[in-house]
C-alpha positions as CSV (number, residue, x, y, z in Angstrom):
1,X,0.0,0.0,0.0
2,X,2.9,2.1,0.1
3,X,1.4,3.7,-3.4
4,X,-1.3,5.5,-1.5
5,X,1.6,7.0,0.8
6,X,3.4,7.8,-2.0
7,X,0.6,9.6,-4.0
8,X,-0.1,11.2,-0.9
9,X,3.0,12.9,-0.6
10,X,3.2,14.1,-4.7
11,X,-0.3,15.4,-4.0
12,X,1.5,17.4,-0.7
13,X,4.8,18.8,-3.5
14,X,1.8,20.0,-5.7
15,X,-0.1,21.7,-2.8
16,X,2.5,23.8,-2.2
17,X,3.7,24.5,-5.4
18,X,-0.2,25.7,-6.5
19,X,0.0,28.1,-3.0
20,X,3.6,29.8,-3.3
21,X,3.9,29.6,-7.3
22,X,1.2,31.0,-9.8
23,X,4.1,31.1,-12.4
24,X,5.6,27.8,-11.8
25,X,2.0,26.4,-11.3
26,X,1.1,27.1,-14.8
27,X,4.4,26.7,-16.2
28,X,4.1,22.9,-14.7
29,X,0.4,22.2,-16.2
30,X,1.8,22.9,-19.5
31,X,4.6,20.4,-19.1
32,X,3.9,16.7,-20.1
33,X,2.1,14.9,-17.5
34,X,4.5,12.3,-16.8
35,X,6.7,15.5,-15.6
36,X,4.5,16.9,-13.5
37,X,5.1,14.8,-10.4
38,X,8.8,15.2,-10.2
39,X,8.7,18.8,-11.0
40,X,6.3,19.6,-8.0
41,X,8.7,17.3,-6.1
42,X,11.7,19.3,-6.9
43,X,9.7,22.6,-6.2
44,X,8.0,21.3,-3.2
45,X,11.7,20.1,-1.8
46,X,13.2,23.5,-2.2
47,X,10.4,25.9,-1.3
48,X,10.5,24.2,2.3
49,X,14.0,24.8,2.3
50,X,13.5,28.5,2.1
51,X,10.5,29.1,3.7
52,X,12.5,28.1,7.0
53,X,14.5,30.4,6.2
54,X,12.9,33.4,4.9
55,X,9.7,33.4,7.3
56,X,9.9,31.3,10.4
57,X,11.4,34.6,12.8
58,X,9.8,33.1,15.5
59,X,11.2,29.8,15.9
60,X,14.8,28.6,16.0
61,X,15.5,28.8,12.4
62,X,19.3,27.3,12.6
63,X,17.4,24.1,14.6
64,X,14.7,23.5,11.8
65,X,17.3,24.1,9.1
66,X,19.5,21.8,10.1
67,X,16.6,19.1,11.3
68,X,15.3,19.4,7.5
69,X,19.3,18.9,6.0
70,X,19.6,15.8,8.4
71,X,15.9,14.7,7.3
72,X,16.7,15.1,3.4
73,X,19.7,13.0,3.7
74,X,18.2,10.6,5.8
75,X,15.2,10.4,3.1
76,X,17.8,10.3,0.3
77,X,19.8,7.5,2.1
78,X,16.4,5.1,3.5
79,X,14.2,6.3,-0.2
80,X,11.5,6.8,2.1
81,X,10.8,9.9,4.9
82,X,7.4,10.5,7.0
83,X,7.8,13.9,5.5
84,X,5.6,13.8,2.4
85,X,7.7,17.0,0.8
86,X,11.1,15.0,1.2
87,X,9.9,11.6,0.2
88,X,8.1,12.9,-3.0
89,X,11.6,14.4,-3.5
90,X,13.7,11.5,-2.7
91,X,11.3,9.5,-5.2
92,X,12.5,12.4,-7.8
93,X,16.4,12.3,-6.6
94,X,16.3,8.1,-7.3
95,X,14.4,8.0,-10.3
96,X,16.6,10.7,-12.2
97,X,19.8,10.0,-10.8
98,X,20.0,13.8,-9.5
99,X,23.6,13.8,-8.0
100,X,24.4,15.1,-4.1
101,X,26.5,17.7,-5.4
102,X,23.5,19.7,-7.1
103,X,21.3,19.2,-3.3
104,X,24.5,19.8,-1.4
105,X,24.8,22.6,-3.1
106,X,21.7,24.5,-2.9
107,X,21.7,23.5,1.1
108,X,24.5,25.6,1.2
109,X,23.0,28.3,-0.2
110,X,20.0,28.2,1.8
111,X,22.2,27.8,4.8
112,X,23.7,31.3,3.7
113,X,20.5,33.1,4.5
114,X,20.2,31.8,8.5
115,X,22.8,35.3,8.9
116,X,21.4,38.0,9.3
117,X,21.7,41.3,7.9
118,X,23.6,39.7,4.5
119,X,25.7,41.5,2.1
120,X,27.4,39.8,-0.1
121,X,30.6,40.7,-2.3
122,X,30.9,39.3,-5.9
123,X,32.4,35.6,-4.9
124,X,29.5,34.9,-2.2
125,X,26.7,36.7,-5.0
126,X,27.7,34.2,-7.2
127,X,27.7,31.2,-5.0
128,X,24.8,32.1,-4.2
129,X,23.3,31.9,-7.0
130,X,24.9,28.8,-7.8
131,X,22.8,27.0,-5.2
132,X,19.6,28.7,-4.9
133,X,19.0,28.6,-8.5
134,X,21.7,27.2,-10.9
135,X,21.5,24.0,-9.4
136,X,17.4,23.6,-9.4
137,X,17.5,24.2,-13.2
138,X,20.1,21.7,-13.1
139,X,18.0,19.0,-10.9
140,X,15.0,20.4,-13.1
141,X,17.1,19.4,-16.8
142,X,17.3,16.1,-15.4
143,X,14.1,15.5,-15.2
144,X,13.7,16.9,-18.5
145,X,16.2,15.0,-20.6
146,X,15.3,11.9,-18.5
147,X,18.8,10.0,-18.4
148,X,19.8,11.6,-21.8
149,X,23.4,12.5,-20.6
150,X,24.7,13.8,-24.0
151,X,21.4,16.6,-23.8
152,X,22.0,17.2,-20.3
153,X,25.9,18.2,-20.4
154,X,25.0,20.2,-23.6
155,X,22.0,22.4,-22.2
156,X,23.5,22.9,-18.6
157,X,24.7,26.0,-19.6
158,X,21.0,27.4,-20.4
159,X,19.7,25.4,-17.6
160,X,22.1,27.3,-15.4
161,X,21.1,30.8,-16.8
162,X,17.5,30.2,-16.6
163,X,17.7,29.6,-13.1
164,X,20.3,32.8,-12.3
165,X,17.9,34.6,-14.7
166,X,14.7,34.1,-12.1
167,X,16.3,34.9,-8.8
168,X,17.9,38.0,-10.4
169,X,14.8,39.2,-11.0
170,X,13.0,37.8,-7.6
171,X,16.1,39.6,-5.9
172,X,14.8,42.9,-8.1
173,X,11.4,42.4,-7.4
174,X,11.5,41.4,-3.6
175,X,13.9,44.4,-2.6
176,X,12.0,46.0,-0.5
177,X,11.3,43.3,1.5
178,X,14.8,41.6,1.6
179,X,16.4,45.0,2.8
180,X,13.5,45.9,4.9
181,X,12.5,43.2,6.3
182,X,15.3,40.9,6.8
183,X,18.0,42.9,6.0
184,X,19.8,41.1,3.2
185,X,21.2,43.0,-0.2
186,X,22.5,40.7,-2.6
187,X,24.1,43.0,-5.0
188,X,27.0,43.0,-4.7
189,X,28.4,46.8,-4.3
190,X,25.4,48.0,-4.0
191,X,24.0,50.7,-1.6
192,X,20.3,49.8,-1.5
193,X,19.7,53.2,0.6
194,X,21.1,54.8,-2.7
195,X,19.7,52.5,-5.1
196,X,20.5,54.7,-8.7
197,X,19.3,54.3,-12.3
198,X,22.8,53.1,-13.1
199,X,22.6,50.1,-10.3
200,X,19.7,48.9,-12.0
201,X,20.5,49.2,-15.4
202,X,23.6,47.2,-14.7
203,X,22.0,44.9,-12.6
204,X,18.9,44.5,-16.0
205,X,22.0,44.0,-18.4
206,X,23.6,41.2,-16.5
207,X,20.1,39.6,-16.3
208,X,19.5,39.9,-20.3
209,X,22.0,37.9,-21.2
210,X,20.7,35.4,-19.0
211,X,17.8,35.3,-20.6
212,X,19.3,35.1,-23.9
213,X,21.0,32.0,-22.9
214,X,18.5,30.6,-21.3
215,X,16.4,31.2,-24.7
216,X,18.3,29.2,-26.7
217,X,18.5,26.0,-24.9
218,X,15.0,25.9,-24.5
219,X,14.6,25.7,-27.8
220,X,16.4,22.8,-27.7
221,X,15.1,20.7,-25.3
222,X,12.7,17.9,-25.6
223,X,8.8,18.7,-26.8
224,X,7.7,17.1,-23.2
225,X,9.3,20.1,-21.7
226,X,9.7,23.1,-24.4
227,X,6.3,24.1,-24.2
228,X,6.4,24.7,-19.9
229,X,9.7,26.2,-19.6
230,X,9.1,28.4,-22.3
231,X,6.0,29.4,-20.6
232,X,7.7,30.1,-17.1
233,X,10.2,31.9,-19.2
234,X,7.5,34.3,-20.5
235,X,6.2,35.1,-17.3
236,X,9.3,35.9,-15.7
237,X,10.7,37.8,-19.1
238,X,7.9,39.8,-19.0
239,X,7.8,40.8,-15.4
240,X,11.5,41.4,-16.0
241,X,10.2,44.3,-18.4
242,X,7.9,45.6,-16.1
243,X,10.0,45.7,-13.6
244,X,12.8,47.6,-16.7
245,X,10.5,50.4,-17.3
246,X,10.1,51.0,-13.9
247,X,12.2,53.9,-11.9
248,X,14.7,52.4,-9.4
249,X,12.8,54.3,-6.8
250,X,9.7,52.6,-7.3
251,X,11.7,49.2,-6.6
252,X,12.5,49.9,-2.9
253,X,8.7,50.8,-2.4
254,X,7.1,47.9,-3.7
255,X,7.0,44.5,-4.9
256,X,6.6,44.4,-8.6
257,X,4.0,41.4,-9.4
258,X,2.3,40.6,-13.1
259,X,-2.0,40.3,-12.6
260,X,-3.1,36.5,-13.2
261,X,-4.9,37.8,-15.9
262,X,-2.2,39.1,-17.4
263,X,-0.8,35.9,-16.7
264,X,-3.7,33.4,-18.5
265,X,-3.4,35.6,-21.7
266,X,0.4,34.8,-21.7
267,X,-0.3,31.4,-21.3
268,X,-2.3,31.7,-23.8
269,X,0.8,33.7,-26.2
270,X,3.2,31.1,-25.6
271,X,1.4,27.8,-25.8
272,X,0.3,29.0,-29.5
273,X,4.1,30.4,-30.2
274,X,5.6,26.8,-29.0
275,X,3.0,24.9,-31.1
276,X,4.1,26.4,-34.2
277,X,7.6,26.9,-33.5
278,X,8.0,30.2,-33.4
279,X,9.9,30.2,-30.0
């Protein structure tokens, strides 16, 4: 009966991805089926990872971190956990081969945001986003190519800037918060009391070329995938020129978001653009 456990717990990764993702949610649905489960696996596995440390102020978060490392390896090692989140994503780690490294590595990351008051120089910015988002493309492209090791060594590189292209723009678009409220700046040289035009602008540039690599491996990959990563790719492309247009000003007051109907009629854009290959 271990099925009904297990089903249980892929039910729990999409829960939570439908609650904290709209984006990813809807860049998911218009994956292949057979890719939904492990992709909700992978998201469910790392949005618990840093929603200890982003929002539980209140408890011990260095405790609960380290509880849900120990757990993850201990789910990893046994392919089975009471946590539905972490045995959904061991299920996902075993089935695809996904390597330590890639989880070790985004750990680390997370671990990096238990300090408070963070600011980080070039060497720990780009660790950084090595392990908070590099490496989920990564675990992501494995699930994609499905044991096809010649495809995944070839689109890493994309992989990897599709990631860094997201959290360069969540950093942009959760600023106010970060600095605010938890008193992080991940910018490296970077005043966020004086954030300037030519901050941003630098900061936009480094992101567009993300995006343009990240572009052209997605047209590359495999027609079970194409279609949903080229969707969550429109979403965050365009909320990446919303976000362009704006003054840096307005970026410290707010958190810049696109409407869900905005959204659907995106959806709508790119599903027809991927059918007739005009990605």
């Amino acid at each position: 009966m271990k099925y009904i456990f297990d089903n249980i717990s892929d039910k729990c990764s999409k829960l939570t991805t439908i609650a904290y993702s709209t984006s990813f949610s809807f860049g998911i649905k218009a994956l292949d089926k057979r890719l939904h489960a492990p992709i909700y696996g992978i998201y469910g596995f790392v949005r618990f990872a840093d929603e200890i440390v982003d929002t539980f102020h209140d408890y011990d978060k260095y405790r609960l971190f380290h509880k849900f490392k120990e757990d993850t390896i201990d789910a990893i090692e046994s392919k089975i956990s009471l946590n539905p989140i972490l045995n959904s994503f061991q299920k996902v780690v075993h089935d695809y081969n996904i390597e330590w490294e890639l989880i070790n590595t985004f750990l680390d990351s997370m671990e990096m945001d238990l300090d408070e008051l963070q600011t980080y120089d070039a060497d720990k910015y780009n660790k950084y986003i090595l392990g908070s988002a590099e490496v989920v493309g990564l675990m992501c492209l494995k699930v994609f190519v499905d044991g096809d090791e010649n495809k995944y060594n070839n689109l890493k590189p994309s992989a990897m800037s599709l990631g860094s292209a997201f959290q360069k723009v969540n950093f942009l678009r959760d600023a106010n918060s970060d600095y605010s409220n938890l008193g992080r700046t991940y910018f490296p040289n970077v005043n966020m009391l004086n954030f300037s035009e030519e901050d941003k602008q630098k900061i936009e540039h480094d992101i567009e070329l993300d995006f343009e690599e990240a572009l052209e491996g997605i047209k590359n990959l495999p027609l079970s995938s194409r279609g949903g990563v080229y969707l969550a790719y429109i979403y965050y492309y365009n909320l990446f020129l919303k976000i362009k247009s704006l003054p840096s000003s307005r970026i410290l007051q707010e958190r810049i978001r696109i409407p869900n109907s905005n959204k659907i009629k995106l959806m709508l854009q790119s599903i027809l653009r991927n059918q007739l290959n005009l990605i």
